[in-house]
C-alpha positions in Angstrom: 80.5 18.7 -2.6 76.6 18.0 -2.4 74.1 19.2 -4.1 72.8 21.2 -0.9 76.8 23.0 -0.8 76.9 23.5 -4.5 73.3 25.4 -3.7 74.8 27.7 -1.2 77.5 28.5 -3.1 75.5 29.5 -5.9 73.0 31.1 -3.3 75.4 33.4 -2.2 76.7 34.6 -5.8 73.4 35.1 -7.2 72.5 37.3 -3.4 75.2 39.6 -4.8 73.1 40.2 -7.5 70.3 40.4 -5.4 68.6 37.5 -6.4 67.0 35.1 -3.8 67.3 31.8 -5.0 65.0 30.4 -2.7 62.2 32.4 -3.9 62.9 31.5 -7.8 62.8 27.9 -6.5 59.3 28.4 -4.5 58.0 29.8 -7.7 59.3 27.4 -9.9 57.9 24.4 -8.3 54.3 25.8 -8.8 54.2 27.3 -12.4 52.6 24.4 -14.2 53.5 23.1 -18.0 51.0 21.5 -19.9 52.4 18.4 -21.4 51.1 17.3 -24.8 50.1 13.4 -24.9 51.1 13.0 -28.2 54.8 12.7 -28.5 54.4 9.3 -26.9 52.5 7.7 -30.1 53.3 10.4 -32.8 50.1 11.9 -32.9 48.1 8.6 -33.9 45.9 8.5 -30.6 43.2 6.0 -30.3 39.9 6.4 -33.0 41.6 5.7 -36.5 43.5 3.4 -38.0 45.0 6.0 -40.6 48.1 8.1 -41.4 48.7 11.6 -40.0 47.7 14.0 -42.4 46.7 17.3 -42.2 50.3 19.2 -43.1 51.9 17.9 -40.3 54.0 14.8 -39.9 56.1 12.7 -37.5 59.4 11.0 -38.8 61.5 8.4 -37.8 60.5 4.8 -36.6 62.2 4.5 -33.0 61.0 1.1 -31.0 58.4 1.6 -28.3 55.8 3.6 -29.6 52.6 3.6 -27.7 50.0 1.8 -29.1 47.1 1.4 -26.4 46.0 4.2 -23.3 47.1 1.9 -20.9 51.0 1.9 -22.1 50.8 5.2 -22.9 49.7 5.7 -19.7 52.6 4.2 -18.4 55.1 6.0 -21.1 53.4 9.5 -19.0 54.0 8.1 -15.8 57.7 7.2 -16.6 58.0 10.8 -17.7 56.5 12.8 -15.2 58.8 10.6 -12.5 61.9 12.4 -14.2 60.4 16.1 -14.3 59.8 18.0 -10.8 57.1 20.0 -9.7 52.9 19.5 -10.7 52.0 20.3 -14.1 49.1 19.2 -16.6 48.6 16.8 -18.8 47.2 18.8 -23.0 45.0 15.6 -24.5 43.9 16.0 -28.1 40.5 14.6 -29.1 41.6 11.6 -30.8 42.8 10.4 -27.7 39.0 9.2 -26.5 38.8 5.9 -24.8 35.8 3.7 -26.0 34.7 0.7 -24.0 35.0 -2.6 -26.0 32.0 -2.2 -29.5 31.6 1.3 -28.7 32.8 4.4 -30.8 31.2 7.5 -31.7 32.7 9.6 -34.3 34.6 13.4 -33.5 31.2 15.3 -34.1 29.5 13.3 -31.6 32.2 12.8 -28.5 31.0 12.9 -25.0 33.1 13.6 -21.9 31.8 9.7 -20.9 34.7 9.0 -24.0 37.4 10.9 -21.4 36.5 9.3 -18.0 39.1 6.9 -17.7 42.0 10.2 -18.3 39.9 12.4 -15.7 40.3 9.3 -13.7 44.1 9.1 -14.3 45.1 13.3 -13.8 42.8 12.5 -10.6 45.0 9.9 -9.4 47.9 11.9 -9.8 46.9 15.5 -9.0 47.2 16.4 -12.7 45.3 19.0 -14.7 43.5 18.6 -17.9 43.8 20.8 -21.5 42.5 19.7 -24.5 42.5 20.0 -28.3 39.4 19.7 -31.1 41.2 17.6 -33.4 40.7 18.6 -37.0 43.2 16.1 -38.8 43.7 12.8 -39.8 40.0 12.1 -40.3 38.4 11.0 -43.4 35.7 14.8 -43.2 39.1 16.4 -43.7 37.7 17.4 -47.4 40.1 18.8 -49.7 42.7 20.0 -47.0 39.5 22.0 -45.4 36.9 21.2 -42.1 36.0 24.7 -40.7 36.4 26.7 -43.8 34.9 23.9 -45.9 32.7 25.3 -49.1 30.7 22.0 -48.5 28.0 22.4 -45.5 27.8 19.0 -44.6 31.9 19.1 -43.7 31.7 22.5 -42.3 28.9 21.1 -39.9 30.4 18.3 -38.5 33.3 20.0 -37.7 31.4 22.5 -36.0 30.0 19.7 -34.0 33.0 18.7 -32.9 34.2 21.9 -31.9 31.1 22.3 -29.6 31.8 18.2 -28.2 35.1 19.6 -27.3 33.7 22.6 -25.2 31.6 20.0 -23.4 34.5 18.1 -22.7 36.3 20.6 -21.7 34.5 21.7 -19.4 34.0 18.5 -18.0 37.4 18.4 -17.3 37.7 21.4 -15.6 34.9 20.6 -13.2 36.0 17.2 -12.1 39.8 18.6 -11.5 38.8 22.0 -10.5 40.5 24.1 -12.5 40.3 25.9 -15.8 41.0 23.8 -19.0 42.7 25.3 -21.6 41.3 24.4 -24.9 42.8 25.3 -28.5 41.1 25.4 -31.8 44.0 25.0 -34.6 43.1 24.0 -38.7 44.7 22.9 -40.9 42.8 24.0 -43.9 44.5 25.4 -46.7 45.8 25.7 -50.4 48.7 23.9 -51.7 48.9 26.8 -55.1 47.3 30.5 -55.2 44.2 30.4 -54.2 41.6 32.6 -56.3 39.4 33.5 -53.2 41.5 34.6 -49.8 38.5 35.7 -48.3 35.5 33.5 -48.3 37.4 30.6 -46.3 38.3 32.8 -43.7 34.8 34.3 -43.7 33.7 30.7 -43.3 36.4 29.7 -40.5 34.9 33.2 -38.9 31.1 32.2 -38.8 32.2 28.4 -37.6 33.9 29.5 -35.0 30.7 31.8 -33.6 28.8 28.8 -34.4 31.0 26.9 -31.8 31.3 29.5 -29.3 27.9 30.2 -29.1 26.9 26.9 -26.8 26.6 28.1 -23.5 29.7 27.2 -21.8 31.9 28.4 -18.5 33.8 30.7 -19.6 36.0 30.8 -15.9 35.9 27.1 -16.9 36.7 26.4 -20.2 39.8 29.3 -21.8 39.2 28.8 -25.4 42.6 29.6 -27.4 42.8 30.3 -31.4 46.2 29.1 -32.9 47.8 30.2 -36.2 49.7 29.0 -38.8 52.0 30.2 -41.6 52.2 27.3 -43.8 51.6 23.5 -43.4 52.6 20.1 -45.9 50.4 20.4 -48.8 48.8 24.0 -48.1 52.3 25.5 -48.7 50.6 28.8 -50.3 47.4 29.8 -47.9 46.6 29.0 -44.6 43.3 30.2 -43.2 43.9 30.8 -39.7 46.9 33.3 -40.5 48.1 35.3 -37.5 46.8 38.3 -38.5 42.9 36.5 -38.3 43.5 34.5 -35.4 44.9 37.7 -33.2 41.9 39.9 -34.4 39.3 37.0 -34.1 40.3 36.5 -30.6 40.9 40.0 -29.0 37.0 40.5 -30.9 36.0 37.6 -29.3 37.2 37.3 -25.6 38.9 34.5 -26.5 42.7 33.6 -26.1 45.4 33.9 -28.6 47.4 30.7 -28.6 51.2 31.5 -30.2 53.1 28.7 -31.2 56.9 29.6 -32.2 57.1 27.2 -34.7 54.3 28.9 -36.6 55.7 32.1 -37.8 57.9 33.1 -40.2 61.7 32.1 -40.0 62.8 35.4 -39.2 59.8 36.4 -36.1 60.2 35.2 -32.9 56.9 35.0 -30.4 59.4 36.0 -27.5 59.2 39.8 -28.9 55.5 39.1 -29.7 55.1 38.1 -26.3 54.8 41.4 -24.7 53.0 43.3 -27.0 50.3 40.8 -26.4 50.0 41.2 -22.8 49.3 44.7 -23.0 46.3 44.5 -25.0 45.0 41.0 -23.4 44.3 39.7 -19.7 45.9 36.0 -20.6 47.6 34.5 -23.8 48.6 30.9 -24.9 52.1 29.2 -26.1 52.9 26.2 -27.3 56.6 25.9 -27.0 58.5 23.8 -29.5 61.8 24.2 -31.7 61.3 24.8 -35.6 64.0 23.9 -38.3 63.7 25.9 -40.9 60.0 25.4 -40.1 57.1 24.2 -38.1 59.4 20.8 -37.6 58.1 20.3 -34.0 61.4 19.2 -32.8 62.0 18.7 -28.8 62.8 21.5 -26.8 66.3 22.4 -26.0 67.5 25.0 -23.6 68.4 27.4 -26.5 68.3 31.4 -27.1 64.7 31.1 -28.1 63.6 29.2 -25.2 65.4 31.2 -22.9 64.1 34.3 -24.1 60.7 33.1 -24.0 60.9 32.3 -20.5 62.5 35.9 -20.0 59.4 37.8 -21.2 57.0 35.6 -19.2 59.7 36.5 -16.0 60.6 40.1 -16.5 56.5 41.0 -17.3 55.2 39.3 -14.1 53.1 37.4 -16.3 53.4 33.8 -14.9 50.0 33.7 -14.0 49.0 35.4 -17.2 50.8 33.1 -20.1 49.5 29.6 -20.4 52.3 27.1 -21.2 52.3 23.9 -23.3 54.9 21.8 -25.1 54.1 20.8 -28.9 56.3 18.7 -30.8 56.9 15.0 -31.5 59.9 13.1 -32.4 59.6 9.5 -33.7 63.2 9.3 -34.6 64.4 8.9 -30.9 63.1 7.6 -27.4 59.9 9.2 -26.8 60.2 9.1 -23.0 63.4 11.2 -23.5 62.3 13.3 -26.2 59.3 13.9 -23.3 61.3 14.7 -20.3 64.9 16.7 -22.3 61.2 19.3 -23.4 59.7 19.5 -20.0 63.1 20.0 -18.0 64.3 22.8 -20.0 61.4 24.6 -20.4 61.6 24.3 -16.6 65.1 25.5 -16.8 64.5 28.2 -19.2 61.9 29.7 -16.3 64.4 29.1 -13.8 67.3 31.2 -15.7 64.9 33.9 -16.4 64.3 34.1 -12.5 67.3 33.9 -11.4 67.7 37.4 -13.3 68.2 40.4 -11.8 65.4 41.8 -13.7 64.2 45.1 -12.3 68.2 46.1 -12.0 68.6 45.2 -15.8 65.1 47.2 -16.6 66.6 50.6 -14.8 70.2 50.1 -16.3 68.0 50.0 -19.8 66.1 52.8 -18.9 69.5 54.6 -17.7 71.1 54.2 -20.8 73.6 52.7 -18.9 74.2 50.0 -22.3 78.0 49.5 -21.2 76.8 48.3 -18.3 74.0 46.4 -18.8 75.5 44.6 -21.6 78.6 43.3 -19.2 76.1 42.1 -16.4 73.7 40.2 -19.0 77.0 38.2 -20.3 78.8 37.5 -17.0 75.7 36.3 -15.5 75.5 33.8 -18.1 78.6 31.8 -16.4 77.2 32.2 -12.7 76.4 28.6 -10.9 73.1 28.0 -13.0 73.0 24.6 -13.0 74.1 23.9 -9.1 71.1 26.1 -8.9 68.5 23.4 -10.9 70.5 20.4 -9.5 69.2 21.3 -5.9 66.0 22.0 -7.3 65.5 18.6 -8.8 66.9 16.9 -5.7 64.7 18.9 -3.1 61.3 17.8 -5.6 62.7 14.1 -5.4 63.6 13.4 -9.0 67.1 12.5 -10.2 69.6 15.0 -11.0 71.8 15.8 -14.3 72.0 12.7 -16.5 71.0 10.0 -14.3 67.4 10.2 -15.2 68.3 8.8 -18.5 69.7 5.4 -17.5 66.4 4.8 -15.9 64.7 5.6 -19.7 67.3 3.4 -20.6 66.2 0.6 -18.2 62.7 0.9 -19.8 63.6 1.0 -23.1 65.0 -2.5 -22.7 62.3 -3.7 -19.9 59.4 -2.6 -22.0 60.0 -0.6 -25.1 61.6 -3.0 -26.7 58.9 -5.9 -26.1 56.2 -3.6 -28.2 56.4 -5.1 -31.5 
């Protein structure tokens, strides 16, 4: 059978349910992911010559990395062929490009240092997000930038978190629509720290300090991001949940979830809806944790899925924000890229293929017998004939194949980075 005959098998199954496939698949196609730049060099971007550091890390030493714009460039390019439907492109600031002699440091970035990405989402009908990067810079003081006890850090961090609302904004006028941009710190304590308060009242008055530069607030969706714990601030983060949440509802900004962040145990899928009822949009950055914030690709897992479910069953896909976050440097980044993106993408199309309102009143029913039978037999209808078609109708290749064009790459230009 063809893909098209597999479809209307599936079609008809899934009608029974009364699900229209053909609607899920209109949807699908225009629910935009925001894919993160740095899987494709392991975070290193493009204005240092140092180590990652600030309590995150990328492990393994697969060929191939990207090691200039232009081939990581080409590394996005190579992804986004595999991956159907328009999404965005999530840039962190260390990504600038500077022209041959020129640099300027983070605190004194201008969207001129991003011309040549607007140039390349332009090109290729991409948005742009974007990320203040507070790591892997020598003003990283003692593990701390926006909660820093010395003014001189604090203040050229809160330079750079102004450069970045500048840029931001930038971006969003050139492409013409919003940029989503997230403020996440490392800072921290490794041990008990003797004062939990004064680096979070210090994070507190940095951020006004930031947010008070008159910006586009339409424009530019400024998201907060917590952590629990990070390499080396095992004991105290700053940004904790519980001050991120609060800062932002206070604020009217976004709260930025990512489910790597949290506790072993929590899962932002239940967090998800609480959130919507108190706030007009929220952020996620989807990854998969082991044991903790690991940042390992994403699969089509439980978690995923009921991610997706949330965003799906709430009508909330104009409302949640979603971005991919993790890099793995111990396989091919071009299919550690494109495995995340498709089953995020699949994850939102199981969760509309649902029959969601009928589930909702069989809850509501108390009709548990019932409900539980339909939510496991569903779980063996034609799925995958379903995201087959999908792929082939948006033009990109189906099932596995994709992967013996990464593996064509891999050994046409992977392998001759050395």
């Amino acid at each position: 059978m063809t893909n098209k005959e597999r479809y209307e098998v599936a079609k008809e199954m899934y009608a029974g349910l009364g699900v229209d496939t053909d609607q899920a698949l209109e949807t699908l196609k225009n629910i935009p992911i925001s894919m993160h730049c740095w899987q494709g060099d392991d975070v290193t971007g493009f204005d240092h010559d140092g180590p990652l550091t600030g309590g995150i890390q990328a492990t393994g030493d697969y060929p191939g990395k990207a090691r200039t714009p232009e081939e990581l460039m080409a590394d996005i390019d190579k992804v986004l062929s595999f991956v159907p439907g328009k999404h965005k492109l999530n840039l962190h600031a260390n990504y600038a490009i500077f022209e041959e002699g020129e640099f300027a440091d983070r605190d004194k970035l201008e969207p001129k240092h991003f011309k040549k990405w607007v140039e390349f989402a332009k090109e290729r009908g991409l948005g742009l997000d974007f990320n203040p990067t507070y790591f892997s810079h020598d003003k990283v003081k003692d593990g701390l930038t926006l909660s820093s006890p010395d003014e001189e850090i604090r203040r050229f961090w809160i330079n750079h978190g102004k450069a970045c609302i500048r840029i931001s904004q930038y971006f969003a006028e050139e492409l013409g629509q919003p940029c989503v941009m997230n403020i996440w710190i490392p800072d921290g304590y490794k041990d008990i720290p003797a004062d939990r308060l004064g680096p979070r009242a210090r994070f507190k008055d940095s951020l006004d300090q930031i947010l008070s530069i008159d910006y586009d607030r339409e424009k530019v969706l400024v998201c907060l991001e917590s952590k629990v714990f990070g390499i080396g601030m095992e004991s105290y983060t700053v940004g904790s949940s519980e001050f991120t949440m609060n800062y932002a509802a206070k604020n009217g900004i976004l709260s930025l979830m990512d489910n790597g962040h949290y506790h072993p145990t929590e899962v932002v899928s239940d967090k998800i809806p609480s959130l919507l009822l108190f706030s007009d949009k929220i952020a996620l950055h989807v990854t998969r944790p082991v044991r903790w914030d690991s940042d390992h690709v994403v699969l089509f897992d439980d978690e995923t899925r009921e991610i997706a479910k949330e965003i799906v069953r709430n009508d909330a896909l104009d409302r949640v924000l979603l971005a991919l976050d993790f890099f793995d440097a111990s396989i091919n980044r071009i299919s550690a890229w494109t495995v995340g993106m498709r089953n995020m993408q699949k994850a939102l199309l199981y969760a509309l293929l649902l029959p969601n309102k009928q589930m909702k009143e069989m809850q509501d029913q108390n009709r548990f017998t019932e409900l539980m039978v339909l939510q496991e037999e569903i779980k063996t209808y034609p799925f995958g004939a379903v995201w087959d078609y999908f792929c082939e109708s948006q033009g990109v290749l189906v099932r596995e194949e994709w992967f013996k064009e990464v593996q064509k790459y891999e050994n046409d230009v992977l392998s001759l980075r050395k």
